[in-house]
Each structure stands twice: as C-alpha cells, then as structure tokens.
C-alpha beads as a LAMMPS data file, in Angstrom:
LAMMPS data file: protein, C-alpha beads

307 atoms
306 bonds

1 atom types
1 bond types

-500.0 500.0 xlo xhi
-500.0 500.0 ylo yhi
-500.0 500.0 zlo zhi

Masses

1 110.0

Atoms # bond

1 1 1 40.565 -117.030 331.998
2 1 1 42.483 -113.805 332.526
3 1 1 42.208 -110.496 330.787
4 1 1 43.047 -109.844 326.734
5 1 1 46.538 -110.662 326.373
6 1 1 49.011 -108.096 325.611
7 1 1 52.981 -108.908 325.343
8 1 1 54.809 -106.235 327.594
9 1 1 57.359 -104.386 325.966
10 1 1 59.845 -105.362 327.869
11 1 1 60.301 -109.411 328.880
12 1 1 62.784 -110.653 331.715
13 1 1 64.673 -113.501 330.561
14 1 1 65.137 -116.466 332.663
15 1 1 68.216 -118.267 331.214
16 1 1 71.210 -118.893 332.849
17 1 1 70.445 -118.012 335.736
18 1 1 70.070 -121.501 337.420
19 1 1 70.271 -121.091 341.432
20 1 1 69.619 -117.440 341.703
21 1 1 66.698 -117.989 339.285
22 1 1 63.930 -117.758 342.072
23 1 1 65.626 -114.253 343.640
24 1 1 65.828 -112.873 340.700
25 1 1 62.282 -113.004 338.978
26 1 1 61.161 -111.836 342.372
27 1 1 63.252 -108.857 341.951
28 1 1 62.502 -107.921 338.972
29 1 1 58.793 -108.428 339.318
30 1 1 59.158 -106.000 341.947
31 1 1 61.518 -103.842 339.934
32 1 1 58.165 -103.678 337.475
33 1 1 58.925 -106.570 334.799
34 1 1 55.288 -107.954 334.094
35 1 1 57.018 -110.634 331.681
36 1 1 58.738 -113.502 332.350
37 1 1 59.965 -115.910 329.269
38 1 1 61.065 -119.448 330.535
39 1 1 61.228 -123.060 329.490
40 1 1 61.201 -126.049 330.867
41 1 1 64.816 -127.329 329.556
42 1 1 66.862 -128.175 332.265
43 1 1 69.696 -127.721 330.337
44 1 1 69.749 -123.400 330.431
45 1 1 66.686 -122.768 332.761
46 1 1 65.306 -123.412 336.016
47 1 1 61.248 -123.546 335.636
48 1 1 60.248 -124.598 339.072
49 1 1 62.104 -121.551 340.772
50 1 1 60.803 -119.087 337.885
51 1 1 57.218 -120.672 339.600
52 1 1 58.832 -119.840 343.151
53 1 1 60.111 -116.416 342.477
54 1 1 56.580 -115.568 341.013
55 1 1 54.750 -116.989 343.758
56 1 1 56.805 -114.646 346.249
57 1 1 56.295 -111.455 344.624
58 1 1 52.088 -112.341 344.495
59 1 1 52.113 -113.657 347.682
60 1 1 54.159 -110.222 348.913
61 1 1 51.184 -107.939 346.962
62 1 1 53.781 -106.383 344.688
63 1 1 51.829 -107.776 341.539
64 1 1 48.979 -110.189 340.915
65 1 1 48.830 -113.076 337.818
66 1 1 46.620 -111.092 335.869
67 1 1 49.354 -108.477 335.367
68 1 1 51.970 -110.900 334.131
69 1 1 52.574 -112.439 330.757
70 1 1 54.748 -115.820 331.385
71 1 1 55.691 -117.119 328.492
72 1 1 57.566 -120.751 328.411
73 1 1 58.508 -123.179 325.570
74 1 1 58.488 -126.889 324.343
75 1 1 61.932 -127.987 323.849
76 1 1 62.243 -130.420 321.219
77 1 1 64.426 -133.776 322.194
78 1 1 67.763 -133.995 320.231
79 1 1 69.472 -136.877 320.218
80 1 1 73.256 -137.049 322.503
81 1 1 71.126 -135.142 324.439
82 1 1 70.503 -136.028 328.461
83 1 1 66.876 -137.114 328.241
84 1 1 66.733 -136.391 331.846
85 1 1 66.724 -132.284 331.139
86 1 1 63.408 -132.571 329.413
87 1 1 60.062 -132.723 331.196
88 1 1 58.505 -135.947 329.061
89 1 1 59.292 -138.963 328.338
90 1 1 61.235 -138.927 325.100
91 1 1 60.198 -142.307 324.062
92 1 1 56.108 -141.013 323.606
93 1 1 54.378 -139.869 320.975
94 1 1 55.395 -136.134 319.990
95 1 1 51.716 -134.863 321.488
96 1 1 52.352 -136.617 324.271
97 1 1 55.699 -135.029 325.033
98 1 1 53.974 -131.742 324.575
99 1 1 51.394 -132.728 327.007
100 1 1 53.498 -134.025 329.420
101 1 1 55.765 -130.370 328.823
102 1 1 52.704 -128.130 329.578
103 1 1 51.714 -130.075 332.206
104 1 1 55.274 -129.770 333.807
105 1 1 55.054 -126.353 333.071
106 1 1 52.043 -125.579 334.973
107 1 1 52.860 -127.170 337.650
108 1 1 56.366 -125.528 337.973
109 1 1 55.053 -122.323 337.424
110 1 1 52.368 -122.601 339.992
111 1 1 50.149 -120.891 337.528
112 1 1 46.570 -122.780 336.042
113 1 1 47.358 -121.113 332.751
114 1 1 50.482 -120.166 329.962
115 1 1 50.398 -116.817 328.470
116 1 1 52.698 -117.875 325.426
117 1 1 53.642 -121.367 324.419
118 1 1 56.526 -121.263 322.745
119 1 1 57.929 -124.482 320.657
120 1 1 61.764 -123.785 321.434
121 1 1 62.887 -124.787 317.834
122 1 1 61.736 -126.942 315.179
123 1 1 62.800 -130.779 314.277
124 1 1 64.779 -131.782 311.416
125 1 1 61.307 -133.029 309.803
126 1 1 58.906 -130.413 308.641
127 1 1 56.196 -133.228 309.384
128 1 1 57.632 -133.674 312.884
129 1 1 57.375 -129.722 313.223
130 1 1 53.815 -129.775 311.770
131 1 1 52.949 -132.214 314.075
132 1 1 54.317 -131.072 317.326
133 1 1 52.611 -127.443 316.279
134 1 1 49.149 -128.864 315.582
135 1 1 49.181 -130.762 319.555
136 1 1 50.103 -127.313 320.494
137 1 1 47.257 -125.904 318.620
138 1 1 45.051 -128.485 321.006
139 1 1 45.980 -126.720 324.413
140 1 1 44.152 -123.116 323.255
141 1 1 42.711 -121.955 324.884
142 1 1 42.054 -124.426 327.702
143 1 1 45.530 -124.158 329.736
144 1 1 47.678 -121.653 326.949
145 1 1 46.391 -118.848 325.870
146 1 1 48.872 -117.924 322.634
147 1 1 51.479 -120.206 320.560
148 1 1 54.677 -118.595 319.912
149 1 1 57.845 -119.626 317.450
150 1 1 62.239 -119.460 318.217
151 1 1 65.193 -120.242 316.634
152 1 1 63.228 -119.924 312.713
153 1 1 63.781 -119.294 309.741
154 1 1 61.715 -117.618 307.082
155 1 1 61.012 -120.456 305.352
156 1 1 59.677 -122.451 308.210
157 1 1 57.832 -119.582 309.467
158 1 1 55.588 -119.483 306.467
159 1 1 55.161 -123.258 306.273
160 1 1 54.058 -123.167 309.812
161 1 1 52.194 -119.760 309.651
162 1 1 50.405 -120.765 306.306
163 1 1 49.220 -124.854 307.980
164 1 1 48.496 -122.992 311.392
165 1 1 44.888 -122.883 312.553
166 1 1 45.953 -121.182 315.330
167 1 1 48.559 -118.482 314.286
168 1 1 51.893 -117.737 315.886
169 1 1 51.651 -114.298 317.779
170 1 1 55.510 -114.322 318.583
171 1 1 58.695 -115.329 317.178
172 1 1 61.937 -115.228 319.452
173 1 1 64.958 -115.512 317.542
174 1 1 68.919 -114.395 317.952
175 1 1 69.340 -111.153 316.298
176 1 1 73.062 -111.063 314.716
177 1 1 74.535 -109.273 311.792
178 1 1 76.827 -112.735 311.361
179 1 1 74.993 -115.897 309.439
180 1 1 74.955 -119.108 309.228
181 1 1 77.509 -119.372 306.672
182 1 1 79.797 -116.699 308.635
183 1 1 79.964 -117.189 312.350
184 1 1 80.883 -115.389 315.499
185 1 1 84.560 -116.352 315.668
186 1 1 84.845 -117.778 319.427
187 1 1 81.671 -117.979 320.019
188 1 1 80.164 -121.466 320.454
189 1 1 78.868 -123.477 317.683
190 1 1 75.599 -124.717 318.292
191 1 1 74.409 -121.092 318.740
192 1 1 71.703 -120.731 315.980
193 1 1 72.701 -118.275 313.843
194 1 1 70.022 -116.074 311.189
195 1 1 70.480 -117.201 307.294
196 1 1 70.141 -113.176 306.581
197 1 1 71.852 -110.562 308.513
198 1 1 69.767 -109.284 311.313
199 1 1 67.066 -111.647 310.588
200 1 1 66.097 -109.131 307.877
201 1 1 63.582 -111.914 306.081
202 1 1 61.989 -113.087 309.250
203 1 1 61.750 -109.684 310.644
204 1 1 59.335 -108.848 307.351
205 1 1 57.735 -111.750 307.576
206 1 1 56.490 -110.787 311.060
207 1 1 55.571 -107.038 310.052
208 1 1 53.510 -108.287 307.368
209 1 1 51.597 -110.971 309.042
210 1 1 51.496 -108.492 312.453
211 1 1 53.963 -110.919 314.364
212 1 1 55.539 -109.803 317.877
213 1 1 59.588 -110.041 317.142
214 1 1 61.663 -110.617 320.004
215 1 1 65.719 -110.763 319.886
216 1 1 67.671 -112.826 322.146
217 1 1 71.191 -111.780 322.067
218 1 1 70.798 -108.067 321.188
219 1 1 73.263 -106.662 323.636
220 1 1 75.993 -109.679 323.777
221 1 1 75.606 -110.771 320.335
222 1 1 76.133 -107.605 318.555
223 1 1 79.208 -105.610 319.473
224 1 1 79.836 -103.902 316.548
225 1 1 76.540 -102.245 316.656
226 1 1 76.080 -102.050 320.170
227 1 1 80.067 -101.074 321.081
228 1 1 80.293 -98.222 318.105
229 1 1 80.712 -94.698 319.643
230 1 1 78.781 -92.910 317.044
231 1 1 75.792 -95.335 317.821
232 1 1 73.991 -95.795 321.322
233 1 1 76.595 -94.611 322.794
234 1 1 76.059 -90.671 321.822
235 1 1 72.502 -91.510 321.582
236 1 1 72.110 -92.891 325.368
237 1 1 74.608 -89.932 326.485
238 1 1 72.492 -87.280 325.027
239 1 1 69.494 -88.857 326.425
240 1 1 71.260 -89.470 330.272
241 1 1 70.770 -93.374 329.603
242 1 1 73.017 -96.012 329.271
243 1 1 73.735 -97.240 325.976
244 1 1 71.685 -100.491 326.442
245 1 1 68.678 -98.465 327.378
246 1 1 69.039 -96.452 324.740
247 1 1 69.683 -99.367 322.321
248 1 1 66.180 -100.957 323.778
249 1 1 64.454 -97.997 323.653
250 1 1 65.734 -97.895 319.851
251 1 1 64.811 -101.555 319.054
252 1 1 61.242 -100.807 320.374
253 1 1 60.240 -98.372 317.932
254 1 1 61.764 -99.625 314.614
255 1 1 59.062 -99.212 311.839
256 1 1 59.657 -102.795 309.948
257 1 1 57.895 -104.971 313.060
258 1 1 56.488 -104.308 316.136
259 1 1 60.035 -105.405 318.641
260 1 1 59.338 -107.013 322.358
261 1 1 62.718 -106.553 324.158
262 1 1 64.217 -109.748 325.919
263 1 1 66.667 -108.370 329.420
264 1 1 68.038 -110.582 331.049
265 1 1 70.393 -108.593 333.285
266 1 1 71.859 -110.728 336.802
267 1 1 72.045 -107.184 338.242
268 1 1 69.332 -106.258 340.468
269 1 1 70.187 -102.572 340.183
270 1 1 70.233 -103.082 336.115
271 1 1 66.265 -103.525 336.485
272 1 1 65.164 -100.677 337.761
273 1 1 67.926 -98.825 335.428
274 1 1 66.239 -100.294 332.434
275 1 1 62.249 -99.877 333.062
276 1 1 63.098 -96.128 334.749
277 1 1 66.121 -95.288 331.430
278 1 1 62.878 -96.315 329.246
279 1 1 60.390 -93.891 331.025
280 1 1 62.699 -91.006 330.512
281 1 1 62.581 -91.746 326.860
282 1 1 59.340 -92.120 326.894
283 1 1 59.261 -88.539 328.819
284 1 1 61.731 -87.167 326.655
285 1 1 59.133 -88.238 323.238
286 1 1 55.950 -86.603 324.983
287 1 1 57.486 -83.009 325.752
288 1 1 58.006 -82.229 322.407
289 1 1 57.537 -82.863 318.172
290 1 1 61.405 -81.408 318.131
291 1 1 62.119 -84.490 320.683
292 1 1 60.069 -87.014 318.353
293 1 1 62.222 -85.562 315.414
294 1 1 65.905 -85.945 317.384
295 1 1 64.767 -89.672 318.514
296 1 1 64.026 -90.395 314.808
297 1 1 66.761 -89.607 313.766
298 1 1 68.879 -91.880 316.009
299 1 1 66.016 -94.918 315.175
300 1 1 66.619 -94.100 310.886
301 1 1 70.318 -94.302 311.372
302 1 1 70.019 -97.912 313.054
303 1 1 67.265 -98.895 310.604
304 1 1 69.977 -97.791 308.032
305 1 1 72.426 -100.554 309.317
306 1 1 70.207 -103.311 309.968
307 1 1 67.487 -103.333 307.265

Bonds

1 1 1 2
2 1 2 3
3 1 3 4
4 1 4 5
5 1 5 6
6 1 6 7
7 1 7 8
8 1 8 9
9 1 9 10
10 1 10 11
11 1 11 12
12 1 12 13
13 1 13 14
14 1 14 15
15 1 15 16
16 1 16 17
17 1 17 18
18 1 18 19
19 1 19 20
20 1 20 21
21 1 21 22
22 1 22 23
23 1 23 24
24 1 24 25
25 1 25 26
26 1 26 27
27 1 27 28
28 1 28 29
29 1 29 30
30 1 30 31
31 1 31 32
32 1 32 33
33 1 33 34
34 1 34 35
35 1 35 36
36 1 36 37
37 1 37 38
38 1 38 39
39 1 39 40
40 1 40 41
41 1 41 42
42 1 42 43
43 1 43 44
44 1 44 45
45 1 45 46
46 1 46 47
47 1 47 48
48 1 48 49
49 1 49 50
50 1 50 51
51 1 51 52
52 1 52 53
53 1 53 54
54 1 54 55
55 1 55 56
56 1 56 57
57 1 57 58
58 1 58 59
59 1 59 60
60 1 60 61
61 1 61 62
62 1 62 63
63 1 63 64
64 1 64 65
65 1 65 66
66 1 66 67
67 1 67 68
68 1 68 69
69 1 69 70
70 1 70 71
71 1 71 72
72 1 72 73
73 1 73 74
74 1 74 75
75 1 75 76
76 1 76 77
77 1 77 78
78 1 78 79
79 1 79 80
80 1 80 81
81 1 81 82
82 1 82 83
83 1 83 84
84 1 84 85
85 1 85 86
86 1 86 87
87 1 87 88
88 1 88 89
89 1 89 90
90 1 90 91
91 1 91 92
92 1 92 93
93 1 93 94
94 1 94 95
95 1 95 96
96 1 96 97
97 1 97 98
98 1 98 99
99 1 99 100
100 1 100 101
101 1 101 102
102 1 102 103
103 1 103 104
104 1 104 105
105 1 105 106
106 1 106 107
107 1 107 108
108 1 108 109
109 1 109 110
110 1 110 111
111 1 111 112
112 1 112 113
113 1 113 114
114 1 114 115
115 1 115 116
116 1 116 117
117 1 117 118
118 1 118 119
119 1 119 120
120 1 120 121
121 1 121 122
122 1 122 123
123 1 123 124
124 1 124 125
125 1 125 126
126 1 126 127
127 1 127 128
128 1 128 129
129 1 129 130
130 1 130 131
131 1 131 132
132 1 132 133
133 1 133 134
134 1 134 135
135 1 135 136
136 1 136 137
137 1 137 138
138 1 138 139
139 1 139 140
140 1 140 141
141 1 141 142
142 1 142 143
143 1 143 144
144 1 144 145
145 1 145 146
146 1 146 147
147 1 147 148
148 1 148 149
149 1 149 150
150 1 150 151
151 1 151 152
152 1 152 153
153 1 153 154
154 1 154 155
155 1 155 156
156 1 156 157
157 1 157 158
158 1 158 159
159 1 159 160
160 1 160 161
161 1 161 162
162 1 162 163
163 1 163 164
164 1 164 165
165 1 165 166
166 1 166 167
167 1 167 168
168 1 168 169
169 1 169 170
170 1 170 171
171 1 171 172
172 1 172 173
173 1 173 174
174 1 174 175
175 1 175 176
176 1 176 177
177 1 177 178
178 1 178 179
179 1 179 180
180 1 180 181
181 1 181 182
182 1 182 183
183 1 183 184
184 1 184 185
185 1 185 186
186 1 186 187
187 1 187 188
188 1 188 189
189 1 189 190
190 1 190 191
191 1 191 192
192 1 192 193
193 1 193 194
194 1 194 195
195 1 195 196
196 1 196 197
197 1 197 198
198 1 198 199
199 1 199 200
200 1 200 201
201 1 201 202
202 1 202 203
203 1 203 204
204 1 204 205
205 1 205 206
206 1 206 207
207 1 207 208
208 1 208 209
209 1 209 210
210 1 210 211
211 1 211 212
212 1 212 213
213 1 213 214
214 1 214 215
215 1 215 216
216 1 216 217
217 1 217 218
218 1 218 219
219 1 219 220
220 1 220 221
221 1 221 222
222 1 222 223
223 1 223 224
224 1 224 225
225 1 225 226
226 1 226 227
227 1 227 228
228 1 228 229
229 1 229 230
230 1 230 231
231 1 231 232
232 1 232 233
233 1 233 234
234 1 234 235
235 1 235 236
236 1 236 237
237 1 237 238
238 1 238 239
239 1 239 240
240 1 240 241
241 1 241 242
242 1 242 243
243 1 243 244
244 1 244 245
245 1 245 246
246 1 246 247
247 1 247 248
248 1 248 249
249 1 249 250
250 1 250 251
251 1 251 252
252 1 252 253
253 1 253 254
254 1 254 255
255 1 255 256
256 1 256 257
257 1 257 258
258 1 258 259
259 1 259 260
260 1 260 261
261 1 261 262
262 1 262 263
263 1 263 264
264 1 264 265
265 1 265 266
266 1 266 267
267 1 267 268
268 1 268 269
269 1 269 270
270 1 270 271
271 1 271 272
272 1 272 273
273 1 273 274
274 1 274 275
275 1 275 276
276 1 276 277
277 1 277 278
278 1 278 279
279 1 279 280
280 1 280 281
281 1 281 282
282 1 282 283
283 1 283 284
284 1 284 285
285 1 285 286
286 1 286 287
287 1 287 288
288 1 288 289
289 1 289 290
290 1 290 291
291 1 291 292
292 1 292 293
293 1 293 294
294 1 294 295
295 1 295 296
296 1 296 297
297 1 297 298
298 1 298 299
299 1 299 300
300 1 300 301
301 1 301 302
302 1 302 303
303 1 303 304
304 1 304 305
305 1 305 306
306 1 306 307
C-alpha cells in the first residue's frame, strides 16, 4: 500500500469534461495537480479516460501514483435513470453494486488502489444508506484506502458518522448561500441545494469531528460573493491574483473547517494560474506578520458573510 494519505489542497475536478477528459488530467498533472476527484457515472464523467490521462503523465515521468490522491465515488441508482450510465448491475444486491463500482473503478483508473471512496449521495432510505456505507466499510483497506461523503446533509452526516466503523474523512458538497427552500432562479432543478446557507451546519459538523470539507460550485454557484467588487476582487488585485485565486486561497484558510478546494477549470493555462496565484500567497504570508495580519483581514470579512 502507498504512503500515509494526505488530501492535497487543491483537487482537479473531472466533471464535464467528457472527450477532452483524458488531455486534460494529463495537463494538469503536469501543471502540478496531485488530486484528481472522479466517478464512475457516465452520466457527468468519463472514468476510463481520467485512468488514461493518468497513465500518460506516469508513463511521461512527470509524477508517479504515490504522489496522487484519486478520489472517485459510488453513484447510487435512481430510478428514470439510464441504468446503462452506472458501472453494476442495478438489479443486485446494494454490496454488490458497490463491488461491481470499485471494481469498475479500478480497472478504469488503471490504478490497484482508491485513495477516497466517495458514496456520491445517499438513498431515500436511511437503511439503504446504512447499508451501502457498511459494504463500503468492507473494501478498507484492501483496494480503498479512505471513505468519503457528497451531496449531505447534517442530519445524515451524523447518522452515518455516529453507525460508521470506519469514519468519513471527507464530505463534498455544493457550497451556496441559496437553500433548498429558495433556489437559484434559472438554474436547474435537480441541483442539490444546502438546507442552511453556505452549508453552515455541515461545515461545523466537519470542524468538530476533524472532517476534510470540499465545495463544488464555489466559483459558478456563488456570484454574489464571488462577483462583489469589495470582495476578491480588491483582495486578488492587491495580491496580483485573479479573483478566483484569491477566493481559493481565502476558502483554504477559513478557521471553522479545514477546506480542500475542488478546480475544475477546461483552461490549460487556468492550471498553472491557479497552483502558481496560490504560491504567491503563500509567499506573500511567509515575508511578513504585517502580511499574515492584511490576509486576515480579507479571510474575517468572508467568514463574516458566510458563517
């Protein structure tokens, strides 16, 4: 088995990006991305060339499997669905769907382990969830290495977290400041949607139980925060980064719960951008306690908004 596991800050999302998938988790393994998040849901990701664009960049030196973190997920079957975008049969047995998924999954990804297995989102039963969790309790440490949640509430996350042998070490979720019961005007439906503004309950929940948080949907989903002048916008100009650099760099060192960031940029020159705009920072912290202070400053005004 490989090395301790550590999450990288910084995770390169897979979603979307369907044909160009392989090119572009090449790229931005060689950009210096060492995580990769994934699933095996045909419907919004493309495992198999995840698999081939990590196989190119270790067969081309520029980084070797025990640098990476690759985390993928088990996508729960839900009915209207086309059973044909899920890696199992959906007529088995719920452990055998998730035996059949990690199998797919290690196979696609060309890899004889899973740094993070993530179940996508939970069924309508607790006792289905319960179940599916405990078959993915089963595969650790023998091919996965940590279980991970998405798409969760609070209340689910203690249930789980509280019946969990092995415990959850991430939870992936869309950060918004709209709920459930208000939603995005024009944006789709389905999208899952927090119960509490930024995911203010789940957030705590993960800081007191020492839970990685990871937001999907912090730069598209939130233009109020992310578009106000006042905000990352002064911050990244008085930093020399681009807003979204300075809003990750922001996210990463809020004080309620230790924050992975999720980019999934399409834009090869967007990589390198983000990992060098977050060195800088990171320069711009170490040459001085008057730096720290400025940079605090910026991170207490955001905590303001969204705690």
């Amino acid at each position: 088995m490989a090395a301790p596991l550590v999450i990288p800050k910084v995770i390169y999302g897979t979603a979307f990006k369907f044909d160009n998938t392989a090119r572009l988790v090449e790229q931005a393994l060689k950009a210096g991305f060492r995580g990769i998040d994934t699933a095996s849901n045909k419907n919004a990701y493309s495992e198999t060339l995840v698999g081939e664009g990590v196989a190119a960049a270790i067969a081309s030196g520029d980084v070797s499997r025990d640098e990476l973190y690759i985390q993928t997920k088990f996508s729960p079957f839900k009915e209207g669905r086309d059973p044909s975008i899920y890696p199992y049969n959906v007529t088995a047995s719920i452990p055998e769907q998730i035996e059949q998924s990690v199998a797919a999954s290690l196979r696609n990804l060309q890899t004889n382990y899973i740094d993070c297995f993530v179940l996508h989102s939970v069924y309508p039963s607790m006792e289905d969830t319960l179940t599916a969790w405990r078959a993915m309790e089963k595969l650790v440490p023998s091919s996965v290495r940590s279980l991970g949640l998405s798409n969760i509430n609070a209340d689910t996350l203690q249930t789980i977290y509280e019946f969990a042998t092995v415990k959850p070490i991430l939870v992936q979720n869309r950060f918004t400041q709209d709920t459930i019961d208000k939603p995005t005007p024009n944006f789709p439906k389905e999208l899952p949607y927090p119960k509490v503004p930024f995911d203010r309950d789940v957030r705590d929940y993960c800081r007191v139980h020492d839970i990685a948080y990871t937001p999907w949907g912090l730069l598209w989903g939130n233009p109020s925060l992310l578009d106000d002048p006042e905000i990352f916008e002064k911050m990244g100009q008085q930093l020399g980064v681009s807003k979204q650099v300075a809003c990750f760099a922001c996210f990463l060192r809020l004080s309620k719960c230790k924050t992975k960031i999720l980019c999934g940029t399409s834009k090869e020159e967007r990589m390198s951008e983000t990992l060098e705009g977050l060195r800088k920072i990171d320069r711009f912290l170490s040459e001085s306690e008057g730096n720290k202070a400025i940079f605090q400053e910026w991170v207490d005004r955001v905590e303001r908004i969204i705690d």
